[in-house]
N, C-alpha and C positions, 0 to 999 in steps of 0.2 A: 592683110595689108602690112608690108614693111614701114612703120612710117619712118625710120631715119633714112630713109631712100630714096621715098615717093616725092620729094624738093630736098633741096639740097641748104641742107641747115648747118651756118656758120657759128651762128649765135652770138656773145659779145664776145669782143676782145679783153685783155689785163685792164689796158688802159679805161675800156669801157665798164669793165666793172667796178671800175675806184672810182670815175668818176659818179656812173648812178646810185654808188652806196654812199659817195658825199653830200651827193643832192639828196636823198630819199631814206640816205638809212638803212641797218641792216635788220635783218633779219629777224632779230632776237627779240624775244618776246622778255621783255623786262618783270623783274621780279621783285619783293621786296629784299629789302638787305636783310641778311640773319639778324638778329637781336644777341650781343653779346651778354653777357655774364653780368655784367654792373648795368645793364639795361633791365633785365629781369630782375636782379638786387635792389635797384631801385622799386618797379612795378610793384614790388609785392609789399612795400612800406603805405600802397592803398588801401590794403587789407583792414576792415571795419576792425577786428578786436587788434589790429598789431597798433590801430590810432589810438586805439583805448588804452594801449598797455605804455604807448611813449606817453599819454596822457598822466597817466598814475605817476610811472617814473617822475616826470617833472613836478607833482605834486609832493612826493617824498624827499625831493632832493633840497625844497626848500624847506620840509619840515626837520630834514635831517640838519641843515642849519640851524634852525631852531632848537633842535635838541631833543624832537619828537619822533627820529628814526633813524637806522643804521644805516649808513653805506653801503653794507653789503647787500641789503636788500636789494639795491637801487640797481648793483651789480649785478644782481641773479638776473632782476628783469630785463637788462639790457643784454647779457648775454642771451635769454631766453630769443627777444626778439631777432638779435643777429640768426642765432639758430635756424628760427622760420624762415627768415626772408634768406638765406644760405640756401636751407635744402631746396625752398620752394621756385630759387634760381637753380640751382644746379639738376636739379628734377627737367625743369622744361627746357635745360639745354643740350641733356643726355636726352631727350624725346628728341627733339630738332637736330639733333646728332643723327640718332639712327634714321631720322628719313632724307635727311643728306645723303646718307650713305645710301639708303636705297634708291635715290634717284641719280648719285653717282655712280650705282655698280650695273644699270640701263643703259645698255649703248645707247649711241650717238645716232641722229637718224642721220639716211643718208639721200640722196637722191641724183637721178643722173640728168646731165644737162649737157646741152650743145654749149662748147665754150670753146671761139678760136678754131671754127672747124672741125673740132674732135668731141666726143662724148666722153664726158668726163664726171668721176662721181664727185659729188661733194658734201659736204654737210648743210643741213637745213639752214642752219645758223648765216652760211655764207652767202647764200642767193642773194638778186638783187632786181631790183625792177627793172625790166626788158629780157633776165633769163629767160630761156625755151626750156621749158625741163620735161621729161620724158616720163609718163603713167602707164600704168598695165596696172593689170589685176592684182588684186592687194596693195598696191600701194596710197602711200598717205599722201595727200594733196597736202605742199609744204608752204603756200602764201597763196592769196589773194588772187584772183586773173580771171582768165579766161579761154576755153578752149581754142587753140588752133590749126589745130589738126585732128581729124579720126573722132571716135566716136566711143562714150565711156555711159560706165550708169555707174552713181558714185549715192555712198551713204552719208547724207547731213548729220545723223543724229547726234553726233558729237558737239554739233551747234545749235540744231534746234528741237529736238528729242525725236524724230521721226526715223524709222528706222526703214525706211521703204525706201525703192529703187528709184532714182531718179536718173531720164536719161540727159545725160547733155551731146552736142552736136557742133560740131566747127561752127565758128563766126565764118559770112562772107565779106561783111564789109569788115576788114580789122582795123584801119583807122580811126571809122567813125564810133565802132564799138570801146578800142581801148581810151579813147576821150571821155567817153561814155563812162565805163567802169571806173577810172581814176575820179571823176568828181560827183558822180551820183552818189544821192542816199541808198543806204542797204534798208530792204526792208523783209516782209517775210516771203512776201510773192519772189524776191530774188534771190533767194535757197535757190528750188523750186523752177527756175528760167531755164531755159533753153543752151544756156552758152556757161553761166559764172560757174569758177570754182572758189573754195574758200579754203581757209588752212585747217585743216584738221579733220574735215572730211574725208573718206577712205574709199578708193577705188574698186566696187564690186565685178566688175567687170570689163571686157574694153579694152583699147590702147588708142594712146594719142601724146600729143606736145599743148602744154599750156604757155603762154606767154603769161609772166608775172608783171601786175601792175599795181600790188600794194606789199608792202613788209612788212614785218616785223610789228609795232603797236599803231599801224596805218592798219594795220588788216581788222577781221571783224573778230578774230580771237584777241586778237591786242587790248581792241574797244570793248569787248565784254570782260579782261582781264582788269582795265585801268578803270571800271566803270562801277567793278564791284564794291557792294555795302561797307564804309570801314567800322558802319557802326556794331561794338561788340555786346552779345546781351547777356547780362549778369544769370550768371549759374544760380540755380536755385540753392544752394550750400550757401553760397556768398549772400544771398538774400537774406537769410534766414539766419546765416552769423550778424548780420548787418542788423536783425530784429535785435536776437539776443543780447548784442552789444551795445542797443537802445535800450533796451528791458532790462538788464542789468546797471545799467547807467541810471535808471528813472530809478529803480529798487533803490540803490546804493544811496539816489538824492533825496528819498522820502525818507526810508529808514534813518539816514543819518540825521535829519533836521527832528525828525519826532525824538527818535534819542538823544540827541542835543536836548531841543526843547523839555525832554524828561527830566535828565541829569540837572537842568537848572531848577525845574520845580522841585524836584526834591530838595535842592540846595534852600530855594523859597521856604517850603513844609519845615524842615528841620530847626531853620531862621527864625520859625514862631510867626511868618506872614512878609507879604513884602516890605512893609514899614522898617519891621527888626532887621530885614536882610540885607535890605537899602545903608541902614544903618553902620553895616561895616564898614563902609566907604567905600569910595568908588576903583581902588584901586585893586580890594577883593572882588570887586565883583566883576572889575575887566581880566581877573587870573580865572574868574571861572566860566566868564565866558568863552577865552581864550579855550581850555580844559574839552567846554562842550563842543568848539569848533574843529578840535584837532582828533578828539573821537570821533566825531562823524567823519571826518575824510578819513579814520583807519578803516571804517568800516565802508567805505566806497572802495578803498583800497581792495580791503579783504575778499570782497564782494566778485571781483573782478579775477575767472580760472586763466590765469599765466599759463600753464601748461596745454590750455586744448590748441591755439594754435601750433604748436610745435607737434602734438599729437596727429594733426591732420596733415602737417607734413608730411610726416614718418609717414604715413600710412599711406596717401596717395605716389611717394616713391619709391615705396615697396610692391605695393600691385603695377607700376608701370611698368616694372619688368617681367615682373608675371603674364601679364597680357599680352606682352610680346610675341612671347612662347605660343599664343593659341593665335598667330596669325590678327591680333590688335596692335595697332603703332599707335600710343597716345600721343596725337601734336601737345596737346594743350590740356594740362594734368586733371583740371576742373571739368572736363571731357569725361573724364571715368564716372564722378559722382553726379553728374547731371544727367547723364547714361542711367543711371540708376534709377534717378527721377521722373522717367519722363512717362505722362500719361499718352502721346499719341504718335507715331512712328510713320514718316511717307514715302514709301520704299519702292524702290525701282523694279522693274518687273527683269528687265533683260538682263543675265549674268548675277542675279540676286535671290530672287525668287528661283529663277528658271535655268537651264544652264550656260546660256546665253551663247549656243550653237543649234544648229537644225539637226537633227538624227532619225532615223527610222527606227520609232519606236510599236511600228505592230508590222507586218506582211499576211497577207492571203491570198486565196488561189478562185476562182471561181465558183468554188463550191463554200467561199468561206471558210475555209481551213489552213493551217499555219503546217504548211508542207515543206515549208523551204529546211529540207533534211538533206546530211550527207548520203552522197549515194544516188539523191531521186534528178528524174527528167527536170523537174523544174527548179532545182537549185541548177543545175547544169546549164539553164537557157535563161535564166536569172545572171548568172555571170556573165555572158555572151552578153547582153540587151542595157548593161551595166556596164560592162568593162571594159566592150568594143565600142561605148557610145557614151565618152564622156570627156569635157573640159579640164578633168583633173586628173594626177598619179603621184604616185608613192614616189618622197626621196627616199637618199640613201641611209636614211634614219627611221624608216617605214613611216613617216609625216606624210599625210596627203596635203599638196602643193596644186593650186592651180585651181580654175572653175570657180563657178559659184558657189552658192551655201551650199544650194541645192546636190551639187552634184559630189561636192568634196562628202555630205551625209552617206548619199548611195555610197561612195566607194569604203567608205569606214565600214558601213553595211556588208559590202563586199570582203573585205579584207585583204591584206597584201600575197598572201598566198593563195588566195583563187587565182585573185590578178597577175600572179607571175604564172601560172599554168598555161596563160593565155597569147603570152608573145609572141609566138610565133603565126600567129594567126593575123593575116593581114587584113587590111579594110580595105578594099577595093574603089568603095563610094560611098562617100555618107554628105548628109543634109543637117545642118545645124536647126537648134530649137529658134521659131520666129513666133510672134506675137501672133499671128495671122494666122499659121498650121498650129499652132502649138502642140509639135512633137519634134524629137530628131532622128535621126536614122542612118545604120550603117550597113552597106554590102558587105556580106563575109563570102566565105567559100563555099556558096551554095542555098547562102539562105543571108533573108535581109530583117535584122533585128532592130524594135522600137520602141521609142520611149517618150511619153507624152501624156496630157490630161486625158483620164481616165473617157470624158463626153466627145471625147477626139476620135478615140481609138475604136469604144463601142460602137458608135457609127457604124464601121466598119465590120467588126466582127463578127463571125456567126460562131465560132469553135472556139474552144480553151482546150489549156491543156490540163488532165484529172491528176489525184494524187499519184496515180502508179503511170503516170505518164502517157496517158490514152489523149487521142485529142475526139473527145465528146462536143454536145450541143451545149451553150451557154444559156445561161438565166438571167438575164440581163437586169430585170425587175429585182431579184435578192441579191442583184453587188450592187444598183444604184442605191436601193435603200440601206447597205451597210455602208458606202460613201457618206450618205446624208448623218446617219449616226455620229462618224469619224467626224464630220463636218463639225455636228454640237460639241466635239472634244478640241476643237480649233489644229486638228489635222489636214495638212494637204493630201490632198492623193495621188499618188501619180501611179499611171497602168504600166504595164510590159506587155509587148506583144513579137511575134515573128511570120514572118512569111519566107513560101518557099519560092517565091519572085522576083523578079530584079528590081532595083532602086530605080523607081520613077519619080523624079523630084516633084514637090506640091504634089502628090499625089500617093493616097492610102490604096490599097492594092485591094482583091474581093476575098482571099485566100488568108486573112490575118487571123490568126492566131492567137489568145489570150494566154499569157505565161503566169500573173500574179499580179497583185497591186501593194502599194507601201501607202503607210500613213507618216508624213513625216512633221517634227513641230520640233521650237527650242522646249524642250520637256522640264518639267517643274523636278528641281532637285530635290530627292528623297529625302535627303537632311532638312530641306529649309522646312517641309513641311510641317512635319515634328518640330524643328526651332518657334515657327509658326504659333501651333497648338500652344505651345510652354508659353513663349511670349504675350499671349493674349490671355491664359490663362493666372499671368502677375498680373492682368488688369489694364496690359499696353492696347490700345486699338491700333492694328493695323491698318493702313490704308496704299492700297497698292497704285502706281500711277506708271503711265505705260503709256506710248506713244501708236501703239492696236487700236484698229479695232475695235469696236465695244464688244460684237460677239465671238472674239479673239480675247478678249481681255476678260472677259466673265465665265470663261469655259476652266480658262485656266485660274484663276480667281477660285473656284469652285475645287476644282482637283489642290488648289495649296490650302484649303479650309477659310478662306475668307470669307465667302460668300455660302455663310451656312442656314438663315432663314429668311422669311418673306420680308421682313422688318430691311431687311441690310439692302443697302443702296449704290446703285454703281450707274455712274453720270460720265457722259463723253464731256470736254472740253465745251464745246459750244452748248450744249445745255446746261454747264456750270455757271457760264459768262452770261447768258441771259438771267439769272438768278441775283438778286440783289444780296449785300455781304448778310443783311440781318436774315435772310430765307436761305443760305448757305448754313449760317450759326445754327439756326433751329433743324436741319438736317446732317451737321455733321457728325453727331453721335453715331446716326449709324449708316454713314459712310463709309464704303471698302475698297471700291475701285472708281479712279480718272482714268477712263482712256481716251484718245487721240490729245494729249495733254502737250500744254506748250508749257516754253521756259514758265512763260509771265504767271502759269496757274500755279506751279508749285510755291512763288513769295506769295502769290493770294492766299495760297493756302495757310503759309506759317504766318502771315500776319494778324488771320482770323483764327487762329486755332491759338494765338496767343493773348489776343484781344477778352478769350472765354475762358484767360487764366490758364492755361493748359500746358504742361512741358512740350514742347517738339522738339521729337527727332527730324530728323530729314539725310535721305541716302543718294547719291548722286556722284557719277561721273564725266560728263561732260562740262566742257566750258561754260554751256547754257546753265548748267546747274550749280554755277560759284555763288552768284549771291543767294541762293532759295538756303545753302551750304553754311554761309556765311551767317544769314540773319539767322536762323533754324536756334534751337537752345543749345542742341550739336549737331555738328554736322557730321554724315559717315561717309568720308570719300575712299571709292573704290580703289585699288591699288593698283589695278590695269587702267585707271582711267587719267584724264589729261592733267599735267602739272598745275593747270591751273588752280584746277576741282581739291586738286589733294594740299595746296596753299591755302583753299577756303575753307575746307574740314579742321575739323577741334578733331579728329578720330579715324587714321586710316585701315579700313577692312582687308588685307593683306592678299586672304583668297576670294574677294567680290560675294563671300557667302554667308547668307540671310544666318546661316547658324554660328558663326564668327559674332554678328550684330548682338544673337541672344547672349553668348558670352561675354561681350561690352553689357549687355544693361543687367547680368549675374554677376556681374563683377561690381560695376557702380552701385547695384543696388546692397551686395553685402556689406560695402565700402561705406553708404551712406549713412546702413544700420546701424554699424558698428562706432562713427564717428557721432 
């Protein structure tokens, strides 16, 4: 289907697009303003001991009136404080520096749109309510609306953690629909609907025109952006200076009044008893009490280390640039050492854990053997069943472009140099993959190649083809039961087959052929596993939460070592939710995996994992995941993930990788030691 063809789309005029971005607003999803320099200079005069140390100050300066202390003293300490409150601005403004810059050196997204008659590109920023903007495969849904043409299957998960295909389908009534969508509530059943798109959801497949009917903080990214927590929760450093700067202050007030009260008894003792001591008159005895008053406040003074805040300065703007370097961008410096502290960590499965693409990580042949060799029959009919039969190909940068997960995997399987072997080989007819056949199929020159679920194909088949390229009898019983195995590893399978028949649409032929079968899955990155292990073995629990599956989320759960004995617990979303918070607390010890998990679980979760005293981390990229981001003790926002996410993170992970995380809590934790 052409759709810039199939109607004849003008789309708004100039005039009409000034005027709907007057009425309704643009585009722009609004942000906070940067925080300058004398804003953080300010912030950091909250700090518990720098109140303690202007506190002193003021105490000395009237004693230095009196005649009980130096000036210069007065001076160290106030230079000391400027110090702190200096680095510890200029530290978080060289952080908000580099992530400026990394979200400045991000192109611009763009999008194309009927305007005026013409297709024209523009920026996200500029759309307006009533554009027709133009989708296909990969692209980002740039506001709010509703299909109006053609037909897509797009991925939510950026909004509401599910990572599964969702199809949408043209409105027919469009009047009554976009009334509809402009003042209805959003809820979660309207992900999910037949028609709505939303901003920041991703085009898996498909083409079509959306008409836009919300913008910029009208949309539902706007509303989960304007919606988020402002409240910030105090780093466990800051707690625990905040103790000491108690506990020092109460030392300082006891000691001083017991020595006080000494220095005057002995003054009594010496006097021959109170009578005799009285007896000197009352204006010796207001010089000594005077005397006792002015010791005790040196020794509150004394009491009180000038030097460790400036100390913790220095040190957490020294590791912020360090951490740089391994792929860490500290927003928010107190980020490092609370990293350090934390006892319990709730971490993303997609792109974190895993490597957040589908890849063919086993092949076999019928007989169970991993035959796909240079040279053999069946790597040769493997590229044909692959290469002649798919939604995807190689740019000019050997980038596979196009198709779904699924099929951009197979061709990376494939590689760009079988695939160029192959062009000259034309398809004659082929049959796209439908929910209904579920296979696809292309006519070559003399034989028709296929590709489909593995229960599809058997059916059919009675012959495979052997390692030395013989086509034998099949065993149909030892590949479904090595299916079911791949199955417990949360692999898909997909078969290969060939015939020496013609393409008969809906219709598998008696003469199919068995070539091989793939296991394919986002495979758990070999680093995090290991980061994993270390992690947990400082005493962090991890807990993995995932938008899967449970027995998609507990395979893989298993292979990254989370799920290592019968004790460890792993709860889908709605068995969580039926759980009241006190029968959550009593099983969160040994909790490892959420799956099919919504936004709303992961704040349940940091709110009750904070409720039982506990540091939390929490790791997240999508919108959905600003405030869980936000309240968390730090947040870890992924570096591919949305502007919003990485606003609400104290801590952005650069390359999205679980072993990046362990180097944040080796860093904080050495950093903590050390302070």
């Amino acid at each position: 289907m052409s759709i810039s063809k199939e109607k004849n789309f003008l789309g708004l005029t100039d005039e009409e697009v000034s005027k709907s971005r007057e009425s309704n607003g643009s585009n722009k999803i609004i942000e906070a303003e940067p925080e300058t320099f004398w804003d953080k200079f300010k912030d950091a005069f909250g700090d518990p001991m720098i109140k303690l140390l202007l506190a002193i100050a003021g105490i000395m300066l009237v004693m230095a009136f009196m005649g009980y202390a130096e000036f210069g003293e007065i001076i160290g300490i106030v230079i000391s404080v400027l110090l702190v409150t200096g680095i510890s601005a200029k530290t978080e403004i060289a952080s908000d520096n580099e992530y400026r810059k990394l979200k400045d050196s991000t192109k611009k997204e763009v999008c194309k749109v009927h305007r005026d008659g013409k297709v024209v590109e523009v920026e996200i920023n500029e759309l307006v309510v009533g554009d027709l903007v133009i989708l296909q495969s990969g692209d980002k849904i740039p506001a709010d609306g509703y299909l109006y043409q053609g037909e897509l299957r797009v991925d939510n998960s950026a909004l509401n953690g599910e990572a599964e295909e969702c199809r949408k389908v043209a409105v027919s009534d469009f009047k009554a629909y976009k009334e509809l969508a402009m003042t209805a509530d959003v809820t979660g059943d309207t992900f999910v609907d037949a028609h709505s798109l939303f901003r920041g959801a991703v085009v898996f497949n498909g083409e079509g025109i959306m008409e836009i009917t919300k913008v910029g903080m009208k949309t539902m990214m706007g509303a989960m952006a304007e919606d988020m927590a402002d409240d910030e929760v105090e780093s466990p450093l800051k707690v625990k200076l905040a103790k000491l700067a108690s506990q020092i202050s109460m030392f300082g007030y006891i000691g001083s009044v017991v020595i006080a009260l000494a220095l005057l008894a002995h003054k009594v003792v010496i006097a021959g008893g109170f009578a005799d001591y009285f007896a000197n008159g009352g204006v010796m005895v207001f010089k000594d009490v005077l005397e006792a008053i002015m010791l005790a406040v040196v020794i509150v003074v004394m009491a009180v280390p000038e030097g460790l805040p400036l100390m913790i300065a220095i040190v957490l703007m020294r590791n912020t640039a360090k951490m740089l370097q391994n792929n860490v961008l500290v927003r928010k410096p107190i980020g490092i050492e609370t990293a350090g502290s934390l006892n319990i960590l709730f971490s993303d499965k997609t792109g974190t854990i895993t490597k957040g693409e589908l890849e063919v990580v086993e092949f076999f042949d019928g007989n169970l053997k991993d035959s796909y060799k240079d040279g053999s029959k069946i790597k040769e009919m493997m590229a044909l069943c692959i290469g002649k039969n798919t939604g995807s190909m190689f740019d000019a940068n050997g980038k596979v472009i196009g198709g779904n997960a699924t099929d951009k995997a197979l061709l990376n399987f494939l590689t760009q140099a079988e695939m160029n072997k192959l062009e000259d080989l034309k398809v004659e007819k082929s049959q796209g993959f439908n929910s209904a056949n579920k296979y696809s199929a292309s006519q070559l020159n003399g034989k028709t190649v296929y590709k489909g679920a593995p229960e599809r194909l058997l059916t059919k088949a009675t012959k495979m083809l052997d390692e030395n390229g013989n086509v034998v009898a099949i065993d149909k019983k030892k590949i479904n039961d090595k299916i079911d195995r791949l199955a417990e590893r949360a692999m898909r399978v997909l078969s290969f087959a060939y015939s020496e028949s013609e393409l008969i649409e809906d219709t598998l032929p008696d003469d199919l052929v068995m070539v091989g079968f793939v296991g394919i899955r986002d495979d758990v990155r070999p680093e995090a596993k290991q980061a994993i292990k270390e992690v947990q073995n400082a005493g962090v629990q991890v807990v993995m939460i995932t938008g899967d599956r449970k027995e998609t989320a507990v395979a893989i759960a298993k292979e990254a070592g989370l799920l290592n004995s019968k004790s460890d617990v792993a709860l889908t979303s709605e068995e969580l939710n039926k759980m009241s918070d006190k029968e959550v607390k009593a099983i969160l010890p040994n909790l490892k995996v959420i799956a099919r998990a919504l936004p709303t679980d992961k704040s349940r979760m940091v709110k009750l994992a904070q409720e039982l005293n506990l540091v939390c981390g929490m790791t997240g990229d999508g919108v959905n995941d600003a405030p869980a981001l936000k309240r968390a003790d730090v947040g870890f926002a992924m570096g591919s993930g949305t502007d919003v996410a990485k606003e609400a993170g104290a801590i952005v992970i650069l390359d999205d990788n679980f072993k990046s995380i362990e180097n944040a809590i080796l860093y904080g934790r050495t950093i903590y030691n050390n302070i």
